[in-house]
N, C-alpha and C positions, 0 to 999 in steps of 0.2 A: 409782659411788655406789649405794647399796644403796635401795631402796626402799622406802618405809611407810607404812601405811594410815591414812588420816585421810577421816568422812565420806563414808564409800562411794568416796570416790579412794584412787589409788596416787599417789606424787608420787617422781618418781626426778629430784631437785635436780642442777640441772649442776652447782652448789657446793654445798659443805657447809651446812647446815641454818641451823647458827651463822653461818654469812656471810651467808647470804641475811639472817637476822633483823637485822643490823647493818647492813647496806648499806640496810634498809629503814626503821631506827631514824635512820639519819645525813641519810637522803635528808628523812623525814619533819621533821627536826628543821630544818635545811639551808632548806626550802622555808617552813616557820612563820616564820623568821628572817626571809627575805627577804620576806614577804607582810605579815609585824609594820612594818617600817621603810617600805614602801610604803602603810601604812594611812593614811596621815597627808594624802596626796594622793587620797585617796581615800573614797568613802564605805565605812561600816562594809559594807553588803549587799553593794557590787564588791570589795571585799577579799576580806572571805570566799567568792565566789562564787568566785574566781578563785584562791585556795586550793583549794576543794573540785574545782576542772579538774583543777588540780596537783597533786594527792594521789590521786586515784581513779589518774590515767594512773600514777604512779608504782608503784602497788599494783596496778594490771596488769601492768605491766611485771615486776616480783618475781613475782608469780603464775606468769608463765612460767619466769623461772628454778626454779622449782619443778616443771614439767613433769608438771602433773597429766595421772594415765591414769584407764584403766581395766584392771584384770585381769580377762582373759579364759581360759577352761578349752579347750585345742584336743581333741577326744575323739580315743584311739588308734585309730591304722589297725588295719582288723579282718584278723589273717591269718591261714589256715588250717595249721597247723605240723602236719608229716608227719616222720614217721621213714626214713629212705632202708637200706634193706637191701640189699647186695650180695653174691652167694654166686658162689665160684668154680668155674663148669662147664667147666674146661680138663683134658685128658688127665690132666696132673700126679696130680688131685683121684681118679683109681682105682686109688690106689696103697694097697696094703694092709700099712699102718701103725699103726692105730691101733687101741685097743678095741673099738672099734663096727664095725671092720671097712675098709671104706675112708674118703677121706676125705670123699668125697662120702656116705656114709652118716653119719660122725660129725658133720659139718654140720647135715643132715638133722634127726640126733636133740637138735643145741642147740640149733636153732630152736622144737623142741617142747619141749624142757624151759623156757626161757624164757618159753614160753609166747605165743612170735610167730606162731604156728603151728598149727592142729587137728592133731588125731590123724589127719585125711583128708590133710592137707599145705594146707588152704588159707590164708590170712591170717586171724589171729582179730580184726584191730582195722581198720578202715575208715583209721586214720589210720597204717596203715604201704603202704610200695610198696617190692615185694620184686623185684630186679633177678638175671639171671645175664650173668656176665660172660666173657670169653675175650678174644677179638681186639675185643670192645664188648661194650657192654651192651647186653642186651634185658628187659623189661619181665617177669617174669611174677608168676601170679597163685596158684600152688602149684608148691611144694615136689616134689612127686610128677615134676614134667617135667626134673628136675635125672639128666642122664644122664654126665658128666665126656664128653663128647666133643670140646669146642673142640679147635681144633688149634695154637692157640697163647695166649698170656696178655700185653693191652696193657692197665696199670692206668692209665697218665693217659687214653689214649681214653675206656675204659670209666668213669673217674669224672668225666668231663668231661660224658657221655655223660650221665649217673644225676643231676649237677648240676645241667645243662641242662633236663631233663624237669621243675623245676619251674614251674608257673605266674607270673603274674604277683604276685599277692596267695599266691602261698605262700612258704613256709620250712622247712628243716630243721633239726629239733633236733639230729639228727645223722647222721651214715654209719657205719653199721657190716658192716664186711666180715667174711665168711668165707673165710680164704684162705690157702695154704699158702706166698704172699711170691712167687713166680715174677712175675718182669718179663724179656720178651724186646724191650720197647722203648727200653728202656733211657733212661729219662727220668731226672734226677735227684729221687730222693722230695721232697725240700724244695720243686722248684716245683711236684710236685705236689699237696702239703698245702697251700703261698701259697696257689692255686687255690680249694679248698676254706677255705680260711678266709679270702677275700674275699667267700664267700655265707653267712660267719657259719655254715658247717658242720663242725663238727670231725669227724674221724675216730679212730675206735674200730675198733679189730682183734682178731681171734681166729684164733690160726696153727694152723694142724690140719698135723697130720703129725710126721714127726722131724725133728730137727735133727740137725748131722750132715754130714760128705763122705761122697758117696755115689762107686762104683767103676764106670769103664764106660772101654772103646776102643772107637772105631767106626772105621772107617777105610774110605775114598773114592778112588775115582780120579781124578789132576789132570790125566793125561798123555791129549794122543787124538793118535791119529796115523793120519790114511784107509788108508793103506797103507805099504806095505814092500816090499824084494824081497827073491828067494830068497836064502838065503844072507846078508840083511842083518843087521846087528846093533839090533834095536831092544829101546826103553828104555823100560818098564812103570812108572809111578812113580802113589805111593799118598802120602795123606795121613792119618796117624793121629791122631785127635781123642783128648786122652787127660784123663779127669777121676780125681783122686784114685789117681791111678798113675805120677804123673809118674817117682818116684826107682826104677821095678820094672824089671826088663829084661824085654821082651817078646818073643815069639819071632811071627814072621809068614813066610809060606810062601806059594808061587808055586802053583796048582795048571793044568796045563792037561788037560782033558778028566779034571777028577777026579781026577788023578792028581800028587802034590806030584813037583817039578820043583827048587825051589830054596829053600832056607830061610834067614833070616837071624835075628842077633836084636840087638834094636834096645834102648837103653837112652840114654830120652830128657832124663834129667837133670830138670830143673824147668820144661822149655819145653812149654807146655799145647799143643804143636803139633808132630811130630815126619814127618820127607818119609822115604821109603824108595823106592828104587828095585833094576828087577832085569833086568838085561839077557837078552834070547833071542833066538835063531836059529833062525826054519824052514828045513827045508830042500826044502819043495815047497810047491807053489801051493797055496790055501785060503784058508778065515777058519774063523780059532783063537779058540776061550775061552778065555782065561784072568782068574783070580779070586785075589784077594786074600785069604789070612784072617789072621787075629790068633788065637795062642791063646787060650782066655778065661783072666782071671785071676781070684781067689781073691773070690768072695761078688759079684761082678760084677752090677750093676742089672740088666742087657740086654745078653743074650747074641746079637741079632738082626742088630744093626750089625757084626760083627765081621766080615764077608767084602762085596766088593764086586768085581764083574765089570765085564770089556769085551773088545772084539774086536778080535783083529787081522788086516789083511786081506792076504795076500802074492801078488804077482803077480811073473811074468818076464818082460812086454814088455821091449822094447831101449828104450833114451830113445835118442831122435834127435839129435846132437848138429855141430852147426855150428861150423866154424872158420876164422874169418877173420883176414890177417894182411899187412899192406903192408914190414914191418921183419922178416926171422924173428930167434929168436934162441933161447938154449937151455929158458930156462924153459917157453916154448909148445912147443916142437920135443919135449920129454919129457914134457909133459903128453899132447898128442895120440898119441904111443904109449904112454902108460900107458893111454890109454881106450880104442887101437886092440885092444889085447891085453885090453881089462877085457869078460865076455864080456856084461853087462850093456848093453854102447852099441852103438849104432852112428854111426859118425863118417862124416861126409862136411868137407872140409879144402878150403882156396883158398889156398895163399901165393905170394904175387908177389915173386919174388926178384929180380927185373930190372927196370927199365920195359919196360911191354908182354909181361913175360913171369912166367906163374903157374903155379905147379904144384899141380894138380888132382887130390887122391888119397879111395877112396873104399872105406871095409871094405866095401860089399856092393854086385852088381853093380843097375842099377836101369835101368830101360829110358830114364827123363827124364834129360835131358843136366845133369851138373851146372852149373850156374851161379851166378853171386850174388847172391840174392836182390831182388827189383826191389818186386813189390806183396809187400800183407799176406797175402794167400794164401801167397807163396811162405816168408815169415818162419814160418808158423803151420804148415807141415810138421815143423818144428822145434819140441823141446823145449827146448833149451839151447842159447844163442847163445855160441863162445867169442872173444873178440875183443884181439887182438895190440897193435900197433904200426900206426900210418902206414893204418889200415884207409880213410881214405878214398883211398886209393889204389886201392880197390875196390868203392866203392858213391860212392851219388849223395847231395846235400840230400833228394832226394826220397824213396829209401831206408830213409835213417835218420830220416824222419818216419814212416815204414812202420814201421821199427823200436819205436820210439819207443811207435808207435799198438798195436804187439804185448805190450809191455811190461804198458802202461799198461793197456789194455780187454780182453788176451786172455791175462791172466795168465802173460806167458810170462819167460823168466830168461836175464840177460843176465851172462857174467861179464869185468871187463876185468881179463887176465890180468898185464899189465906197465903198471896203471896210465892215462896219459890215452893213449887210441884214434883219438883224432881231433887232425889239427893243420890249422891255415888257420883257414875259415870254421865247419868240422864241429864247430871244440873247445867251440863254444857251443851244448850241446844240455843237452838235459834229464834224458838218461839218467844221465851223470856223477854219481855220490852227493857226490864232492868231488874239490877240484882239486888235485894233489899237487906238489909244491915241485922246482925244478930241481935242487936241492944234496940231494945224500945226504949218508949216514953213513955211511961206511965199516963194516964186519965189525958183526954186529948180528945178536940172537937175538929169535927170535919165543916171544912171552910171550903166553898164552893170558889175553885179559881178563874180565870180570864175565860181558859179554853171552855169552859163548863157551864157557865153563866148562861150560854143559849139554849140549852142543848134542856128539853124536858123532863129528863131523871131528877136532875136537877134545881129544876123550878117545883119540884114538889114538895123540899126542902123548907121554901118560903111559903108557903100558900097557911090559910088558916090551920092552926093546932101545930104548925114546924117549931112554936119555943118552946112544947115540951118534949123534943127530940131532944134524950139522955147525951152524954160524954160517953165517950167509947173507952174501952179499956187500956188499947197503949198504938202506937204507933210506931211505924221505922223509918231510917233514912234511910238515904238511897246512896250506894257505894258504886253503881256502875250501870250507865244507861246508853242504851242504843240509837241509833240516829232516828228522827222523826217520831219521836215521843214524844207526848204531850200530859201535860197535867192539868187533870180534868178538877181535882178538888185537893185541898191542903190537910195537912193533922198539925193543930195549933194544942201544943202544951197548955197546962190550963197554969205554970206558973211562968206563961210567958217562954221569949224569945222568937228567935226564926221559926216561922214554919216549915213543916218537910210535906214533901206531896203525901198525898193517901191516897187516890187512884189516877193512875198513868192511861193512856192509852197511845196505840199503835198502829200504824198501817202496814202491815206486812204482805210485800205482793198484791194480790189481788183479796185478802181478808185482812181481819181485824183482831186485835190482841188486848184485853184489857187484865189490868192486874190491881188487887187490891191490897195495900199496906196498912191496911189498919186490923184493930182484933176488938170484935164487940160491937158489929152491927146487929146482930140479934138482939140488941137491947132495944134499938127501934121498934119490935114487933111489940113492944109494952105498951100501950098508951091507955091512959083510964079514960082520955075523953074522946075516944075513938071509938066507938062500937061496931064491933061484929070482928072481921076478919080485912077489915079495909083498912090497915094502919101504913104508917110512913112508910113502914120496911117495905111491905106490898105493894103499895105504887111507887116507888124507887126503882125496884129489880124490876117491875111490869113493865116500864118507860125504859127501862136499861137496856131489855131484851128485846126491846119491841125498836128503840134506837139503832141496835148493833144491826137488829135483822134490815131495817131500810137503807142499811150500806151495803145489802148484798143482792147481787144480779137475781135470786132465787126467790121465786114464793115457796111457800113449804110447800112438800109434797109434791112438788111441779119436776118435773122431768125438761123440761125447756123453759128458756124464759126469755124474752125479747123487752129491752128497755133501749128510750129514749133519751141523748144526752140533756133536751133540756124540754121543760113544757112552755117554753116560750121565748119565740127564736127573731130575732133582729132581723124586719128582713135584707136581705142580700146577703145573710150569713147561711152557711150551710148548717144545716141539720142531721146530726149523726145517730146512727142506729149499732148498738149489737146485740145479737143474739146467743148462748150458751148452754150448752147442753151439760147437764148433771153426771151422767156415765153412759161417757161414751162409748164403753166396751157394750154395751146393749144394743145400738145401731149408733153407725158412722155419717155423720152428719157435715156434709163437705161443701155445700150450697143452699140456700132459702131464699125464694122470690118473695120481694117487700112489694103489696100496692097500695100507692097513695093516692088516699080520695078528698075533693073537699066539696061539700055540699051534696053528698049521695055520688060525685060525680068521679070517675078516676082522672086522676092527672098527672099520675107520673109511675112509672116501675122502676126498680133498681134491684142488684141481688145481695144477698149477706155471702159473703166470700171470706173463705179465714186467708187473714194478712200474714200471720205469723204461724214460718213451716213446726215450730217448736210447740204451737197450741192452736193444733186443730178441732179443737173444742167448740174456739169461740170466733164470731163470723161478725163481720164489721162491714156496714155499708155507710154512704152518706148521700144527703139530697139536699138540692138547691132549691127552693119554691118561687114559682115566676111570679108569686103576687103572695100579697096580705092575706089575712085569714085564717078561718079553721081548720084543722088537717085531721086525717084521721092513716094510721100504718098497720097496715094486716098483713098478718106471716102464719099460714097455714103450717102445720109442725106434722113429720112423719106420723105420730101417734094418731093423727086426726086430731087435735086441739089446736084451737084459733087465738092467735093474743092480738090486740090491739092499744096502739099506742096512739095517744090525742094529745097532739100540741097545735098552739098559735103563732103566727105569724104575725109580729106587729111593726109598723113603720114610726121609729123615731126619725123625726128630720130638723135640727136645730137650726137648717137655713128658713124656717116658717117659726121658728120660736122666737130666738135670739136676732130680732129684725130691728135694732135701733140701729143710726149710723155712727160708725164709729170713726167721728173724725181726728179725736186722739193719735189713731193709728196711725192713719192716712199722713196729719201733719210730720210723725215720729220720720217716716218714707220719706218723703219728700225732699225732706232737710236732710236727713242722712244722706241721699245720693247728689245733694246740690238742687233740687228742685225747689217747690211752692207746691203748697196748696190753695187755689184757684178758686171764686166765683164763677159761674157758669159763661155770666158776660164777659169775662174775662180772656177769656180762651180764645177769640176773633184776636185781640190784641197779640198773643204769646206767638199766634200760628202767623201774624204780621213781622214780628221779631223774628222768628225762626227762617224763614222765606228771605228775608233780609240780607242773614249774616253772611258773608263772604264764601262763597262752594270751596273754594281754590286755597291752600294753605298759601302761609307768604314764604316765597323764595329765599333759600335757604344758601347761605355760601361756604365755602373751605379753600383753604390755602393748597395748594398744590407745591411744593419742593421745587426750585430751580437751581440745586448746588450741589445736591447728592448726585452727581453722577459720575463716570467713571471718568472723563477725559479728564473732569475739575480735583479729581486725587491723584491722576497722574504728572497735571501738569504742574501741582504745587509740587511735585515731589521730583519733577524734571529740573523745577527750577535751584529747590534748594540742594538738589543731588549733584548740578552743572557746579553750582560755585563748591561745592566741598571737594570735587575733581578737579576744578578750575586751582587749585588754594593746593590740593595737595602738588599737582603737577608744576605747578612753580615754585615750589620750595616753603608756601608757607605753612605754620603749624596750626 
């Protein structure tokens, strides 16, 4: 119902105007009627008195359907409305693009042409607040402190940030950014405009820069590998970042000591992400630079990124290697002279070919009698455990908890050569990665899988003379596998079907578990067009052992060992160190001072300190490096032995890459939150608009209740209570 003024009241009638007047013409007529026929019993004064009861109450009663008010004027809330200006001081912004020179000067000079701004850089109007932005906004109060330095650009933090900063009793008439569109948070714009237009602030943009695919490679290294041995084959692998060059062919080159080594050229097709790898061989003891480049290509943003180093470290300790075996048979029986002859090992051997009787063979003589390992001392002389058939025919429960405890805490490498090692009680241990099926497969070829494809052992498979690598004898399936196994290579039946894995591998604890399901790798060692003792079999297990061993904190024979989480460290990210001692029962090793130098110079100390009261073994430090560059880590070891570790420090910064404007974005904002995106000229006009609109909201009004109150229900109820007393008191009904 609408409401209308009558008498200083508002009356906002539950019904229509016309119904009230009728319902009060029928009531009134209704009540005279009945008051006339009762006249007669009555004197003329109680008649009419008791009309005049019944007529007032009725005409109270109507009066409320009429719901007289009052209009009242509510005064607007008084709010202080500011202009939110946000300028972008992120690297991007000193890119020299533009008339004015960069961007952050063409910013600079719209702020003054607008007139937001002095000619000193300070704010000309009390009612604006002028923000710079990068990874957040910060507050300031001139223009003049705008240096494009941020090292990255988050636009919903920062406008979160600038949104946030107003008061309680303020408002924004609007946000207007200076910004050349870069978003590395990758927020969608639309919920970042909702944002902004839930505080009733729209966003206005002004995109400084060009527009445009801008040209850059940068390329990184993925691969770290602690070390190598002499004569090993290790695998150098680079990751090329490629903007606006995807469809070019690029050429990239291996340099070691300066000097290019291998070149390839790489044509990445459409894929913004392109791997290259480059196999090398030292052939003496050291640590090797080598460095990645990319030629630069044609008008290229940043020619900076395009080379990227690391180190490789090659040693010729022997790996100690253990062989246990309760069943001999031919697969172990060839492996252990492929390692006896490989000059890399040295093998110590146990096979019990009888009850009660074992043959004990040992490549180098040793003054300690050989035996079978019993405690973790004796497991931890050992690099590599190789383990047979029926092996607890040669160790104890107690043993193979030793075992176990080697694996697990003292990162050491276990491989079972013909599959499950233990029968009885033994077969339920922990070492096992999975349980392998009684029933083979007859004749069956080993198929390199997913996990396996990178991995060296592997690649020896394919390299020339791998198709006359024979079919192996049979293979098994797998009935029961442990969490975190991997299948390194398949056994593919030769009359068809699924394949089943053939070697699994494991990470257990702080070592490694590998298990082989197939029977008739010793036929590898046949090859007629291989000469000498170099066949498939041989470089397979050479790259197998020489694999397992680069997973473990240990160089042979080493009593300490100090490694580096990565040989090449992003900078502002921290750089981690641990340290581990082999047996500890020999000296107790509870702290180590790390110092780090770079350029001959030191620049930083830290201590290795064990984190974990359960393994004081091994000591864990980390370091932040206040700049780019070479590093080099030295940790002097109680024995008197010196280890050092050499990584780089390198600066990726995709606000100097990824420098096209992105007015896409900017437009997506804008409109999301009720804005525009703006010409520069434009902006004098928006800030004339803004200035304009009304400070003072418009006067707001409510009806106030003139009927609800307590005299007006008592006096309807006075009046219709008088005539029901009146009517009963003189007799009528």
């Amino acid at each position: 119902m609408s409401p209308f003024l009558a008498a200083g009241l508002v009356f906002d009638p539950i019904l229509p105007i016309g119904a009230v007047v009728m319902l009060g013409v029928v009531l009134a007529a209704a009540t005279v009627a009945i008051y006339l026929r009762i006249s007669s019993r009555l004197s003329r004064t109680r008649s009419n008195t008791l009309l005049a009861f019944r007529l007032l109450g009725a005409a109270a009663v109507l009066l409320l359907l009429l719901q007289p008010s009052r209009l009242e004027q509510i005064p607007p809330t008084v709010t202080n409305r500011v202009t939110l200006v946000g300028v972008d001081d992120s690297r991007s912004m000193a890119q020299n693009d533009v008339a004015q020179g960069t961007r952050s000067q063409a910013a600079r000079s719209i702020l003054a042409d607008a007139e937001l701004t002095e000619p000193s850089g300070e704010l000309s109007d009390a009612r604006l607040r002028m923000f710079q932005f990068g990874e957040d906004a910060t507050p300031i109060t001139s223009a003049s402190s705008l240096n494009a330095s941020g090292a990255s650009t988050r636009v919903h933090r920062s406008i979160a940030t600038m949104l946030d900063s107003l008061g309680a009793h303020e408002k924004a008439r609007a946000l207007i950014l200076l910004t050349d569109g870069h978003d590395f948070e990758l927020v969608n714009p639309a919920k970042t405009g909702f944002l902004a237009r839930q505080r009733q602030s729209p966003i206005y943009a002004v995109a400084l820069g060009k527009q445009g695919k801008v040209r850059d490679v940068s390329v990184r290294i993925t691969s770290y590998q602690p070390y190598c041995y002499v004569k090993q084959k290790a695998r150098i692998t680079g990751a090329l970042r490629l903007i606006g060059v995807e469809l070019e062919t690029l050429q990239v080159e291996l340099l070691r000591a300066d000097k290019v080594v291998q070149t390839q050229r790489v044509q990445p097709r459409e894929e913004p992400e392109a791997q290259v790898h480059f196999d090398v061989i030292e052939q003496e003891v050291g640590q090797f630079e080598y460095e990645l480049r990319v030629t630069p290509v044609e008008n290229e943003i940043d020619r900076e990124n395009n080379h990227a180093l690391t180190y490789l470290n090659v040693i010729d300790q022997q790996i100690q290697v253990l062989f246990l075996e309760g069943q001999p048979y031919w697969d172990t029986t060839f492996l252990q002279r492929s390692l006896m002859r490989n000059e890399k090992m040295n093998v110590d051997s146990i096979v019990q070919y009888a009850p009660g009787k074992a043959r004990v063979v040992r490549k180098k003589e040793n003054e300690r009698e050989l035996q079978t390992p019993v405690s973790a001392e004796d497991w931890r002389r050992y690099d590599v455990i190789v383990l047979g058939r029926s092996v607890e025919k040669l160790i104890s429960p107690e043993a193979l908890t030793q075992l176990e405890g080697y694996v697990q805490d003292h990162g050491g490498a276990v491989i079972f050569s013909r599959g499950p090692a233990f029968e009885g009680e033994l077969a339920k241990n922990q070492l096992q990665p999975v349980i392998w099926s009684d029933a083979p497969s007859e004749h069956v070829r080993l198929q390199t899988a997913r996990e396996g494809q990178a991995l060296a052992p592997f690649r020896t498979l394919t390299e020339p003379g791998a198709d006359a690598v024979p079919e192996l004898i049979a293979g098994r399936s797998i009935l029961e596998r442990q969490p975190l196994t991997a299948t390194l290579a398949n056994a593919q039946a030769a009359g068809g079907g699924e394949p089943t894995p053939g070697m699994v591998h494991r990470r257990f604890g702080q070592g490694q578990v590998l298990s082989i399901g197939v029977d008739g790798l010793w036929r590898w060692a046949f090859n007629a067009k291989v000469e000498g003792v170099n066949t498939v079999f041989d470089r397979f297990w050479d790259q197998m052992i020489l694999w397992l061993m680069a997973g473990r904190d240990f160089l042979p024979a080493q009593q300490f060992s100090l490694r580096a989480s990565s040989a090449n460290i992003p900078f502002g990210e921290k750089i981690y160190f641990r340290a581990v001692q082999r047996d500890a029962s020999k000296s107790k090793l509870s702290s180590l001072p790390l110092t780090i130098t770079q350029a001959g110079q030191e620049v930083g100390r830290t201590t290795l300190a064990a984190s974990d009261p359960n393994a004081p073994d091994k000591l864990a430090a980390e370091f932040l490096p206040a700049k780019p560059g070479k590093f080099e880590a030295t940790a002097q070891f109680p024995d008197g032995s010196k280890q050092t570790a050499r990584f780089i420090v390198f600066e990726e910064n995709l606000e100097q890459t990824e420098v096209a404007t992105d007015a896409g974005y900017l437009r997506k904002l804008c409109e999301s939150s009720g804005g525009r995106l703006l010409k520069p000229e434009e902006l004098p006009k928006l800030l004339a608009e803004l200035n304009d609109a009304p400070a003072a909201g418009i006067p707001q009004t409510r009806l106030t209740s003139a009927w609800d109150r307590v005299w007006v229900f008592w006096l309807i109820g006075l009046l219709f209570g008088g005539d029901w007393y009146l009517r009963r008191r003189w007799g009528l009904t």
